[in-house]
C-alpha positions, -999 to +999 in steps of 0.1 A: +512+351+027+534+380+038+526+415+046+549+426+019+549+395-008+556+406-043+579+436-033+617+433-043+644+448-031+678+459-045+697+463-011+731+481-017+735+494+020+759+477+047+774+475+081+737+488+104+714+517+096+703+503+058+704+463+068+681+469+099+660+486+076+659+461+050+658+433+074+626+448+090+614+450+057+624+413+044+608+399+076+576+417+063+578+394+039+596+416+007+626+392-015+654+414-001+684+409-026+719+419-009+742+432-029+778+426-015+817+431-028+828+406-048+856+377-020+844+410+011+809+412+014+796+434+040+818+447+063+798+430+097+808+399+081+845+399+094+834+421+129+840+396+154+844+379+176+819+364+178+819+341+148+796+314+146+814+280+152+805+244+133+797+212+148+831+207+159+838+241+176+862+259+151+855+294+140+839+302+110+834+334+084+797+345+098+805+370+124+772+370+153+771+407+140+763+399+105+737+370+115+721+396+138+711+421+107+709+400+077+680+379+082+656+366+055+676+383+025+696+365-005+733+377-012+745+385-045+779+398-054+785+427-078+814+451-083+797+483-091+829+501-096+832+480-129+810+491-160+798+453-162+786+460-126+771+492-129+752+477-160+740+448-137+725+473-112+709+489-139+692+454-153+681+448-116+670+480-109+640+478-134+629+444-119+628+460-083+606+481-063+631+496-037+665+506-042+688+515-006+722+526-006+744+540+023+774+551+003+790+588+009+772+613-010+779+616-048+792+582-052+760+568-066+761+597-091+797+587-102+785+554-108+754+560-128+737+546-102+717+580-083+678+581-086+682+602-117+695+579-134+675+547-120+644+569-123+645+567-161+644+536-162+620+522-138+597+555-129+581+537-102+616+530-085+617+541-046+655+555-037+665+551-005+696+566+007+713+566+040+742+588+054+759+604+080+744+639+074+723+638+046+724+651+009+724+689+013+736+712+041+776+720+049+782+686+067+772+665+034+801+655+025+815+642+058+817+605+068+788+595+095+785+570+120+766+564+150+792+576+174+793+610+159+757+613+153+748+602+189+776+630+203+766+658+175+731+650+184+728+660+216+720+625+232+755+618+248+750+657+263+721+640+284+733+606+290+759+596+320+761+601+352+751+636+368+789+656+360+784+663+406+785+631+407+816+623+390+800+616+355+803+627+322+793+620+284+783+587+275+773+568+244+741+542+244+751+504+247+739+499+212+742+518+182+707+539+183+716+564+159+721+534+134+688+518+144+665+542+147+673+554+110+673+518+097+634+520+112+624+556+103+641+543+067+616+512+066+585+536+075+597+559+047+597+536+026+566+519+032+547+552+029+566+557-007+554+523-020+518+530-010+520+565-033+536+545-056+502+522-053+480+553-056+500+569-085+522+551-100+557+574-091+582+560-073+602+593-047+636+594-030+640+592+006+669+609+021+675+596+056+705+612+078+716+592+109+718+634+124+683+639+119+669+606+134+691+612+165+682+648+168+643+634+163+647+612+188+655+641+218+618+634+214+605+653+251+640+666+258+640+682+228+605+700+233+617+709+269+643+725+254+630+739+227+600+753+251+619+764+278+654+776+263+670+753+290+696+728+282+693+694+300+722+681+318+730+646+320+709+630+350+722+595+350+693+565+356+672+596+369+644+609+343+643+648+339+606+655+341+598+627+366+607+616+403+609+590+411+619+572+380+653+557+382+676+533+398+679+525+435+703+502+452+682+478+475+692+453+499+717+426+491+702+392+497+719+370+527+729+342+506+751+367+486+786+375+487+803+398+511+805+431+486+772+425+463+750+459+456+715+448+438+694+474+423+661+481+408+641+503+385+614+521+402+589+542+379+567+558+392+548+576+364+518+589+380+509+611+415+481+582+424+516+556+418+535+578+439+509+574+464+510+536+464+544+531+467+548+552+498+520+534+514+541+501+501+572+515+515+551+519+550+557+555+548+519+574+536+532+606+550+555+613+522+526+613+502+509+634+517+537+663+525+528+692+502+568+689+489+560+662+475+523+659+467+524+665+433+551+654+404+559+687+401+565+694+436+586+665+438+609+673+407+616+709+419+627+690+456+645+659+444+672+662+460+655+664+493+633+632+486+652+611+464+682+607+498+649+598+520+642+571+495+677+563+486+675+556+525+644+536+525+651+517+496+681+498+512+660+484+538+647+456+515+656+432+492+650+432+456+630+399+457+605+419+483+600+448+465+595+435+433+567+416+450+552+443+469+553+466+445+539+447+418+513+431+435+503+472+443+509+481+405+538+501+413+558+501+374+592+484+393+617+459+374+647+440+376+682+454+358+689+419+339+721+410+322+720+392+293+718+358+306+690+369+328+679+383+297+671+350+274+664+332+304+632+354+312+597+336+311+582+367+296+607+367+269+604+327+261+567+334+263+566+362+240+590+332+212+621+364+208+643+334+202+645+318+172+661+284+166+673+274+136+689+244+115+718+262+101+748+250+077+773+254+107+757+246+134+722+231+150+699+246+170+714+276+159+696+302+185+690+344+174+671+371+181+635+370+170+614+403+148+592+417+174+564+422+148+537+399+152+506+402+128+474+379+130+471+374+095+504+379+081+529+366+102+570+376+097+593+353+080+628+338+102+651+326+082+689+335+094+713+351+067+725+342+039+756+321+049+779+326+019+788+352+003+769+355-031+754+324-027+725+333-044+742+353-075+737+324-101+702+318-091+688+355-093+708+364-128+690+334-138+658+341-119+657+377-127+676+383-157+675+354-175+714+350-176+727+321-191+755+299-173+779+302-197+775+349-192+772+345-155+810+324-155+822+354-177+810+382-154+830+359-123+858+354-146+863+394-151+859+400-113+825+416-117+807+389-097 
């Protein structure tokens, strides 16, 4: 059985921050019921391409997007901007645990859908809501999204390039903000339904996608807040240790003319320092009182960080991952994404799935990371159709007769 069997979910949220939390939270095992726009559907559903293609190549409606944050839930449609709709939420709501929405603030109210309201009528209800900025302070109101809570947040101050070395502000590859929340929103949560275990009262949880990202400065933060001194950007270089970032190494032979290979090299420790300079066949930099100590070495990177710069170019990466390994130097490869899946470690470690789906066999996506002894996570992909579930859960959950379900679809609602 499941870490969380027996917990339901009334999952209102779309696009990132509110599925990755309630995907997290179905792969624990909870019945995650996805509510979706009547013919729409969640927005990720249509953000491609990507699409997934059938067994004979065309495109279909499932965007790799969607598939990617959606797994293990059922989809039911609802138009909650119809009374009929509203109502429906409110039937559902008092045969769930959770609720999550990520609409703009107030809207839940005008819908007679905000935790007041659902309070009343199941106490032990746990409200989760998700924006940009939160439910109080002057930025309420406005729209979020990961882009401005990344740039507002102070992490695209500190990531790029060095600005003397031609850089300047840069976002993260994927959508942190987003993620992050969706994850601090599944802790939150958790913690709720365990006082709702000791107690009986349900709580709302206000997440903002501002106050994860500005959580997340996590050391940079703390050196700021300690010190009074703003970080600059400091590219693949890390701000409190050296060395600890990217270095271009020596092109193999059997590459083209033109190639540049790099590697990660972090080296977290003094006694790590030491080993890699004796590695590198150069102890006396270890020794020299400049750079003795991590300290030392921060305050005169940019005398030691050309020496190595220098040094590192005189092998390949295939040699220094060896030797450094092999002298438990933290070093690693910068893999693209096909390196990525390819990786032994990976395979090992089963962060592929591969599934029978509708659409296509041997359908192959990301794996949950979580891996219990005794309770294991569910992997099942997404719901393929929208509402595909609708009939079966008013039935299920509600006790809705055919004949009342074809009237709510008839009128739009479903």
């Amino acid at each position: 059985m499941n870490s969380l069997h027996g917990i339901r979910i009334l999952d209102l949220s779309r696009v990132l921050a509110g599925p990755w939390c309630t995907q997290t939270l179905a792969d624990l095992g909870a019945d995650v019921i996805k509510v979706e726009r009547p013919l729409v559907g969640d927005d990720t559903r249509r953000w491609g391409p990507p699409f997934l293609k059938d067994e004979n190549g065309h495109e279909t409606l499932e965007s790799a997007y969607y598939l990617g944050t959606n797994r293990n839930k059922r989809s039911l449609t609802c138009d909650i901007s119809q009374p009929e709709g509203q109502a429906l939420i409110r039937e559902l709501v008092q045969q769930c645990d959770v609720f999550i929405e990520n609409f703009k603030v107030g809207d839940m109210a005008r819908y007679g859908l905000d935790y007041a309201s659902l309070k009343a009528l199941q106490p032990r209800l746990v409200y989760c809501s998700v924006t940009g900025f939160g439910q109080t302070g002057p930025y309420r109101e406005r729209a979020g999204y990961d882009y401005a809570a990344q740039g507002i947040g102070g992490l695209m101050s500190i990531t790029g390039e060095r600005d003397d070395l031609g850089g300047g502000p840069q976002k993260v590859g994927v959508a942190v903000a987003d993620l992050f929340t969706g994850m601090y929103a599944a802790v939150a949560i958790l913690a709720a339904l365990r006082h709702v275990e000791k107690t009986g009262e349900g709580q709302s949880i206000d997440m903002a996608l501002l106050d994860t990202q500005v959580a997340m400065l996590a050391n940079l933060g703390a050196n700021y807040l300690v010190s009074g001194k703003a970080p600059g950007r400091a590219g693949n270089a890390h701000q409190n240790i050296v060395p600890y970032q990217v270095f271009e190494v020596k092109a193999p032979t059997s590459a083209a003319p033109g190639t540049r290979d790099h590697l990660i090299l972090a080296v977290g420790n003094d006694s790590q320092y030491s080993k890699f300079c004796a590695v590198a066949g150069r102890p006396e930099l270890a020794s020299e009182t400049r750079f003795v100590k991590n300290a030392s070495r921060v305050a005169h990177r940019s005398i030691l960080v050309p020496i190595l710069e220098a040094l590192m170019l005189t092998r390949t990466k295939a040699d220094w991952l060896a030797a450094l390994e092999a002298a438990q130097v933290p070093c690693g490869a910068i893999n693209n994404f096909a390196e990525v899946f390819a990786d032994p470690q990976v395979g090992a470690r089963n962060m592929i799935n591969t599934w029978q789906h509708a659409h296509q066999k041997d359908l192959r996506l990301v794996a949950s990371p979580l891996k219990l002894s005794a309770t294991p996570v569910r992997q099942d992909f997404a719901p393929p159709q929208l509402g595909e579930h609708t009939r079966v859960l008013l039935q299920e959950l509600l006790g809705y007769s055919p004949e009342k379900i074809s009237a709510l679809a008839q009128k739009g609602v479903l």
